[in-house]
N, C-alpha and C positions, 0 to 999 in steps of 0.2 A: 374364761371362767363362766361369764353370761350363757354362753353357745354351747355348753356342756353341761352346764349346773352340775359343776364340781373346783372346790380351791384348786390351783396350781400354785407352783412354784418357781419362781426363776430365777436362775444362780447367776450371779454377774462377777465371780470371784476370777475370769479368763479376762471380763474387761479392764482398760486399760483407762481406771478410775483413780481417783486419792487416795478410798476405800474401797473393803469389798463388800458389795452392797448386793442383797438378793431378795427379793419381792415375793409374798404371800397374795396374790388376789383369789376374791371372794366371788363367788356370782352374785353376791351382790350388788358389786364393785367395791367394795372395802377395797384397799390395798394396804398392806403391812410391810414395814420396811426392815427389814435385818442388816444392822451396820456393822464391820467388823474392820481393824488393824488390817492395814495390807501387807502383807508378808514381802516386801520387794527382793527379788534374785533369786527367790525358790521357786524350781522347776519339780514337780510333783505330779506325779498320773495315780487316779486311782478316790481325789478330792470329790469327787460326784456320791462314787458308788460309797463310800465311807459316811460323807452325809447322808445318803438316802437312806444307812445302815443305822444310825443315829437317831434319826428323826422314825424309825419305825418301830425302833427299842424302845423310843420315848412312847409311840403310841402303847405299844404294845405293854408298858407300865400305868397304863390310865390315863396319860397326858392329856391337854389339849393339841390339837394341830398347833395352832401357836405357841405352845410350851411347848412341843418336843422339836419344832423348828427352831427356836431360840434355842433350847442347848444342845439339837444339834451345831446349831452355827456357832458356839460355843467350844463344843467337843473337836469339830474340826480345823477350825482356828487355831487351838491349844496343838492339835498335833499336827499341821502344819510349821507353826512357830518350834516346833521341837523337834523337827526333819532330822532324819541321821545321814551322815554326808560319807557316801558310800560310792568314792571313785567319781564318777560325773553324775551318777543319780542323788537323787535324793527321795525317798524314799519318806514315809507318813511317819509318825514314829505313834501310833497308837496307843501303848502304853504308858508314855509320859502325860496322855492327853487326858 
């Protein structure tokens, strides 16, 4: 974020934590932590682009970067936890979320 002077974000919902936890840094060095339930046994493609879709909706409504990060990480948490179980996929289930 320093090196750029611009926030990122890092998703750590692939790692193999207690939580899924994903990271706001600042070029300041702020860092901001987003904690979330970890869905264990759901296998799910598609978690990235639906957050980055979330979190841009949120801009795109006046949010802060950290308000529309938190409910993105919110929004896709919920539809995660709501997966439709469709043969061996599973699939996002969006409109439960």
């Amino acid at each position: 974020a320093k090196k750029w002077k611009v926030p990122f974000l890092v998703k750590g919902g692939h790692l193999m934590l207690a939580k899924a936890e994903d990271y706001l840094a600042w070029p300041n060095g702020k860092l901001k932590t987003f904690t979330a339930i970890r869905c264990r046994g759901v296998e799910t493609h598609g978690t990235g682009c639906t957050y980055s879709a979330a979190i841009c909706a949120g801009l795109a409504m006046g949010l802060s970067l950290e308000e529309a990060v938190g409910k993105g990480k919110k929004f896709i948490t919920r539809a995660i936890q709501q997966h439709l179980r469709l043969g061996r996929y599973t699939p996002l289930n969006h409109l439960k979320a």
